[in-house]
C-alpha positions in Angstrom: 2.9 2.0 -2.7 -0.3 0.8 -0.9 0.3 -2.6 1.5 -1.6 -4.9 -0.8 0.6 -3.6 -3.5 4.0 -3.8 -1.2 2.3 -8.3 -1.1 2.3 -9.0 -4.5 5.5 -7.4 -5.7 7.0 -9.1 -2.9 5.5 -12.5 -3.6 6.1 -11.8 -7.3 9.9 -11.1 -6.6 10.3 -14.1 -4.3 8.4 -16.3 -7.5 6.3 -17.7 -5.6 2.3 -18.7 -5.5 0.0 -18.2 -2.7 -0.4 -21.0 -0.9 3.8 -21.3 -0.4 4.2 -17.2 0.3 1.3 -17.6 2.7 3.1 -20.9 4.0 6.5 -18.5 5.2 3.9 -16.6 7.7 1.9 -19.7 9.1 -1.7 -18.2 6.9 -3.5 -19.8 4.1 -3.2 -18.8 0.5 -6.9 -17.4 0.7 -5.4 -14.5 3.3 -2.6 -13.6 0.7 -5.3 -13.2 -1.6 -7.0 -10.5 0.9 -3.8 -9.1 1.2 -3.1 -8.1 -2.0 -6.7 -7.5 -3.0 -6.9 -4.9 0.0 -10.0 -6.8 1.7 -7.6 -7.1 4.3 -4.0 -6.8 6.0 -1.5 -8.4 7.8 -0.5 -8.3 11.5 1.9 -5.9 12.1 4.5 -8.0 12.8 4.0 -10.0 9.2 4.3 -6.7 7.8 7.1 -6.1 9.7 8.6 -9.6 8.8 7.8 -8.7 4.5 9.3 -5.6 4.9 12.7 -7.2 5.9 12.6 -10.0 3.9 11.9 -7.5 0.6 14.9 -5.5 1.8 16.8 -8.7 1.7 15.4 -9.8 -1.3 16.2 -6.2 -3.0 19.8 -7.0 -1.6 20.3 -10.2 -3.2 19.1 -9.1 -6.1 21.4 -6.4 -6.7 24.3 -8.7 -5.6 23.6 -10.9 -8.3 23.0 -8.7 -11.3 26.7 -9.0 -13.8 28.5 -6.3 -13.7 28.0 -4.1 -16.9 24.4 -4.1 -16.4 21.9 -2.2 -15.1 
């Protein structure tokens, strides 16, 4: 999975737009944009930072599902 594709799921998971996704790493929704268009990418440490919050995300979202179901 490419990094601009690694945004949007992320952002798409989380349910949110760009402007409030961009809001959680102090950039405008115009950079997300970049982002997940692959004009450009994220400091290191924001990738960093997505990285764990999509491995929490992926957590919660596992924790939630009813039992029964896959």
């Amino acid at each position: 999975m490419t990094l601009a594709e690694e945004v949007r799921a992320l952002r798409a998971a989380l349910g949110e737009d760009t402007a409030t996704f961009g809001a959680r790493f102090r950039k405008s929704g115009r950079s997300i944009e970049d982002w997940e268009q692959g004009r450009r990418a994220p400091d290191a440490f924001v990738v960093d930072a997505m990285r764990a919050l999509a491995a929490k995300t992926k957590t919660r979202a596992t924790k939630k599902r009813p039992k029964g179901k896959a």
